[in-house]
Backbone as ProteinMPNN parsed JSONL, in Angstrom:
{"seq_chain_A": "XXXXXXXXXXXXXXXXXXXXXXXXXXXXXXXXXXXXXXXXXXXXXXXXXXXXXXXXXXXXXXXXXXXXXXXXXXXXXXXXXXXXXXX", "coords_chain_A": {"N_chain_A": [[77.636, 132.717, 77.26], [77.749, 133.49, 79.733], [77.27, 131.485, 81.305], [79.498, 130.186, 80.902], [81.046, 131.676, 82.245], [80.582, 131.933, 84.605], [80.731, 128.854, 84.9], [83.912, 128.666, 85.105], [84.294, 130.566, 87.47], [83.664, 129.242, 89.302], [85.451, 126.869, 89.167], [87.991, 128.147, 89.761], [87.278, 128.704, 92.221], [87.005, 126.418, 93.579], [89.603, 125.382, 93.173], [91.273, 127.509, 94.792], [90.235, 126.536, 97.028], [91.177, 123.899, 97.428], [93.857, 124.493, 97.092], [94.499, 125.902, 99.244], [93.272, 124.056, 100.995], [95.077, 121.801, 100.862], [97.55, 123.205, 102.079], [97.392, 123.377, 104.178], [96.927, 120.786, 105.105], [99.613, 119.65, 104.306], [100.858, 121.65, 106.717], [100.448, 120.372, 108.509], [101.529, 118.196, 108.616], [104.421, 118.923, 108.38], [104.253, 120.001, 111.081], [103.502, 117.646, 112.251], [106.007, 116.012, 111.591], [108.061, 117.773, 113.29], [106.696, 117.149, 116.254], [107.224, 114.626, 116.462], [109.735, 114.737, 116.597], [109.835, 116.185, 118.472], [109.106, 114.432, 120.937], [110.714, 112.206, 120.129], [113.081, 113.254, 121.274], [112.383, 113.852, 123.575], [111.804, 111.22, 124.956], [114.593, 110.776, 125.093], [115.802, 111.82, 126.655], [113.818, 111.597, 129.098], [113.903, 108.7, 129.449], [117.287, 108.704, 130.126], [116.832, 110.209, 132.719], [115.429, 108.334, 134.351], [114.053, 106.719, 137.251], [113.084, 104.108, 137.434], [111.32, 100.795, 136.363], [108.779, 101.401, 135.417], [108.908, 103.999, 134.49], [110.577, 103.809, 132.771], [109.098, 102.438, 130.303], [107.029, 103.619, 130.268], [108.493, 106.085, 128.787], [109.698, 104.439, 126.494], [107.406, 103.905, 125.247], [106.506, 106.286, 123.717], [108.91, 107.073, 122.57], [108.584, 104.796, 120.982], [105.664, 105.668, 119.623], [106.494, 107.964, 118.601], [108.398, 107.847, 116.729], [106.347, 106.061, 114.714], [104.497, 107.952, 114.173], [106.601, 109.773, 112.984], [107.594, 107.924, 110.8], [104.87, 107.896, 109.375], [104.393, 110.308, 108.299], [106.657, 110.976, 106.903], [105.912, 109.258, 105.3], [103.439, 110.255, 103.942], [103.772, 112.516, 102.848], [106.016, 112.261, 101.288], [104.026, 111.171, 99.016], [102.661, 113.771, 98.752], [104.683, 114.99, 97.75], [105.055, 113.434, 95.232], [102.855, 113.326, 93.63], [102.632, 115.831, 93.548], [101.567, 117.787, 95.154], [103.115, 118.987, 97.06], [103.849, 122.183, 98.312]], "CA_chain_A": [[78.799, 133.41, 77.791], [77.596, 133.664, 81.372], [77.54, 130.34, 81.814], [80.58, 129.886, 80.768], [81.906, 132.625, 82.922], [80.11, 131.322, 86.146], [81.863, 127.526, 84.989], [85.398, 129.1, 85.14], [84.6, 130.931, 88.608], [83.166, 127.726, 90.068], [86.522, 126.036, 88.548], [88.819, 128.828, 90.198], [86.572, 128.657, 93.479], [87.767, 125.068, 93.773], [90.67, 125.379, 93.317], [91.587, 127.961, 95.76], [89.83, 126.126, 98.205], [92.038, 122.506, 97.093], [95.32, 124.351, 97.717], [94.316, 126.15, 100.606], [93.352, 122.532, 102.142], [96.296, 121.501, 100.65], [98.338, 124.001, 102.492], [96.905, 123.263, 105.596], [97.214, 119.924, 105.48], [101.273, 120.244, 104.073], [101.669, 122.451, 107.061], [100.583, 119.3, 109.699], [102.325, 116.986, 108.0], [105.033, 119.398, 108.886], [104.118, 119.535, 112.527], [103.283, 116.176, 112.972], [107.732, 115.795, 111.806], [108.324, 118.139, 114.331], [106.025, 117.267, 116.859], [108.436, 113.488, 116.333], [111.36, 115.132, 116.931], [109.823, 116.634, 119.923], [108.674, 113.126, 121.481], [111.822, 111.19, 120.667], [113.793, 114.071, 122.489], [111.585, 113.491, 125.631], [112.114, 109.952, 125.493], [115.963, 110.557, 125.008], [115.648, 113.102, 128.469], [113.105, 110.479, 130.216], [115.396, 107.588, 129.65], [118.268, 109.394, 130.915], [116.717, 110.168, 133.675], [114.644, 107.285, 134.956], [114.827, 105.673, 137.85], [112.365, 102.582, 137.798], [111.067, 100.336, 134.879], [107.954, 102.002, 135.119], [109.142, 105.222, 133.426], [111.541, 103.432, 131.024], [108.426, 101.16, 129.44], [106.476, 104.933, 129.693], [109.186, 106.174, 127.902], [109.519, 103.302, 124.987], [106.17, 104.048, 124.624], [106.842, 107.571, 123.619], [109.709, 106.734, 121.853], [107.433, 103.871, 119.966], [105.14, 106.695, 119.171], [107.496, 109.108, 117.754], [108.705, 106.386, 115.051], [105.392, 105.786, 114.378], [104.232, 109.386, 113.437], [107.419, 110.452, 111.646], [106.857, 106.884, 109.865], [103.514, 107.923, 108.472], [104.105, 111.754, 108.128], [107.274, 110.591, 105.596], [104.772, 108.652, 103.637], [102.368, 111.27, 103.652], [105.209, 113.66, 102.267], [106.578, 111.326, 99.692], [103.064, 111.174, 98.074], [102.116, 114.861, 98.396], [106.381, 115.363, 96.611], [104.824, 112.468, 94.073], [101.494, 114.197, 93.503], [103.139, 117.456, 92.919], [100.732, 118.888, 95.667], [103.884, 119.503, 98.041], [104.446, 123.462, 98.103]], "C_chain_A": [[78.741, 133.507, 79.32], [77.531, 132.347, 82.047], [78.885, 130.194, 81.759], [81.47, 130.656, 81.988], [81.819, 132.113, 84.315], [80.639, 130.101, 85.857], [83.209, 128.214, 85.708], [85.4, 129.868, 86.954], [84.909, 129.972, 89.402], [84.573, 127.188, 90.262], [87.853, 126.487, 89.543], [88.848, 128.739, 92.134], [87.288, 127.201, 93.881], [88.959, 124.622, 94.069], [91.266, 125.999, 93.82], [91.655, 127.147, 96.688], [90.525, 124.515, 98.341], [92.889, 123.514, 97.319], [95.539, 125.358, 98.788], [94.144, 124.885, 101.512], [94.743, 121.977, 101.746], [97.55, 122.007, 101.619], [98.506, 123.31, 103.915], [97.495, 121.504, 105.67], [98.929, 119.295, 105.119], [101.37, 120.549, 105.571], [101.66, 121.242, 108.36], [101.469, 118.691, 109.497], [103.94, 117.807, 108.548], [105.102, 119.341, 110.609], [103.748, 118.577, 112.846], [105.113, 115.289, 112.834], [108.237, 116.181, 113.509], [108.115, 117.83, 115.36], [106.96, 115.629, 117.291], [108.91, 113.508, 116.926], [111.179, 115.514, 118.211], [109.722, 115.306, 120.927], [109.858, 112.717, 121.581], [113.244, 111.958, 121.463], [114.108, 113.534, 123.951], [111.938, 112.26, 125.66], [113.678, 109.692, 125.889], [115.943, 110.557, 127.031], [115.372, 112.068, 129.23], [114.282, 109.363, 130.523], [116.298, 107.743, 130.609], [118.071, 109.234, 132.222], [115.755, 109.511, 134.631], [114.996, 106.73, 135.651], [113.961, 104.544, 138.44], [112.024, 101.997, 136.312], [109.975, 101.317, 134.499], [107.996, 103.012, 134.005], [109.913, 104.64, 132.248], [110.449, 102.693, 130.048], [107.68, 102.825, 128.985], [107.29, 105.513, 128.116], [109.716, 105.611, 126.395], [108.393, 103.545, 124.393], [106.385, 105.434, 123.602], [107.398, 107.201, 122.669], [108.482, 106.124, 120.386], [106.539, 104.982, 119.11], [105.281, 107.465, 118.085], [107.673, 108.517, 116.696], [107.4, 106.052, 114.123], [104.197, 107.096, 113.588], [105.066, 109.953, 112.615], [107.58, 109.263, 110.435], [105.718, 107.599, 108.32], [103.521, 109.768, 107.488], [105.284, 111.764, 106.803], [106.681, 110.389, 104.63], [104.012, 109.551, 102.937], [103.234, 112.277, 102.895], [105.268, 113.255, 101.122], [105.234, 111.544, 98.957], [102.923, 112.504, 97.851], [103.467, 115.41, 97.344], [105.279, 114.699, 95.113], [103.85, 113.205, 93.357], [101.695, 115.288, 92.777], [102.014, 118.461, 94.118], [101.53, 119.233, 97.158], [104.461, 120.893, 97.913], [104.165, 124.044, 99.422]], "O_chain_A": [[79.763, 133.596, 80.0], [77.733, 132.204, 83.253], [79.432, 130.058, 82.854], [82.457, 130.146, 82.519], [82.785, 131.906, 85.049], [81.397, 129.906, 86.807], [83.334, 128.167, 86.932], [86.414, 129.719, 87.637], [85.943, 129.76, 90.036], [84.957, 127.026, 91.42], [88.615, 125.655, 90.036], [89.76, 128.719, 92.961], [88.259, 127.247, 94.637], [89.338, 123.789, 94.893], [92.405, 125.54, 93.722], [92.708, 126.863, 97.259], [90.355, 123.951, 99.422], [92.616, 123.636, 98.513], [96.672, 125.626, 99.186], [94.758, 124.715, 102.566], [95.491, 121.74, 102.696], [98.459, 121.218, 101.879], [99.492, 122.868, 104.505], [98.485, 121.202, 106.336], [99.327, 118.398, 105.862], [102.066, 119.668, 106.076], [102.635, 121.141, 109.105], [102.362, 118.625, 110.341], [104.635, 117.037, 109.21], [105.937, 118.69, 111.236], [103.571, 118.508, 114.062], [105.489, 114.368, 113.557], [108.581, 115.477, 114.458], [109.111, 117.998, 116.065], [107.338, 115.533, 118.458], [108.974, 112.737, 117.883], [112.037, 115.326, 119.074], [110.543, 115.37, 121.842], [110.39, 112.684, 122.69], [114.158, 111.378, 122.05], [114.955, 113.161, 124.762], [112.598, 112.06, 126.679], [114.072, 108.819, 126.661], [116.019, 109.815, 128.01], [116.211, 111.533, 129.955], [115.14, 109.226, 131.394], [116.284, 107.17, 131.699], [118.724, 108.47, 132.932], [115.33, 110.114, 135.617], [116.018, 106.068, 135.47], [114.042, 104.117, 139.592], [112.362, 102.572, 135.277], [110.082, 102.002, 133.482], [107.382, 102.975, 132.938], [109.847, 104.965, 131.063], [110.9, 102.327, 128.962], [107.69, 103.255, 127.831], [106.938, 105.437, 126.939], [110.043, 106.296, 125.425], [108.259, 103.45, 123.173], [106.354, 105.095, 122.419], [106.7, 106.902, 121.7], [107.913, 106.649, 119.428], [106.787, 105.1, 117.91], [104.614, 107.647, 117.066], [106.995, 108.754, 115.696], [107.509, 105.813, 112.921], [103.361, 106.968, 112.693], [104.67, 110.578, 111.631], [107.681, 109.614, 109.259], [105.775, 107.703, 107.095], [102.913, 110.178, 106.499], [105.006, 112.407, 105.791], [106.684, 110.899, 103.509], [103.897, 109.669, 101.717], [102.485, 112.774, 102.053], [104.738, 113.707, 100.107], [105.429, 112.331, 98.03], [103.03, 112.754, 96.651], [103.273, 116.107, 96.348], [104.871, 115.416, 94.2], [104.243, 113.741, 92.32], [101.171, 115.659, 91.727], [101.75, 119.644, 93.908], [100.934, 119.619, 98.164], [105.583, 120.932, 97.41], [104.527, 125.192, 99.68]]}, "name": "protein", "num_of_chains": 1, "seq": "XXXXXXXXXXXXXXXXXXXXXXXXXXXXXXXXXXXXXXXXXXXXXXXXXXXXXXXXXXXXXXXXXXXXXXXXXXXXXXXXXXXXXXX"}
């Protein structure tokens, strides 16, 4: 019986600690959207207001960036939706 009882903590222990990392890593995946949205902003802004190539290739870069993190942070989404470990 005490084994058993210490299994089931162990079991519970685990699993706190899986959707607490879970959480955490949900909540980047969240700020790494945002964090996107913030970038391809700035590149909008930069653009705008650039006045050599220099800053406009800076700026693409940025841009490039942004696409490239809300890219991956989708994917990462879609699986944790798929998974069922998106809450």
């Amino acid at each position: 019986m005490a084994m058993e009882t210490t299994t089931l903590n162990n079991t519970r222990s685990k699993n706190v600690a899986t959707d607490r990392a879970v959480r955490v890593c949900n909540e980047n995946i969240r700020k790494t959207l945002d964090l996107a949205r913030e970038l391809t902003i700035l590149a909008d802004e930069g653009e705008a207001a650039s006045k050599d190539d220099g800053c406009a290739v800076l700026y693409g870069v940025v841009r490039d960036c942004a696409y490239k993190m809300r890219a991956q942070a989708k994917k990462e989404k879609m699986s944790h939706q798929a998974s069922g470990l998106w809450f």
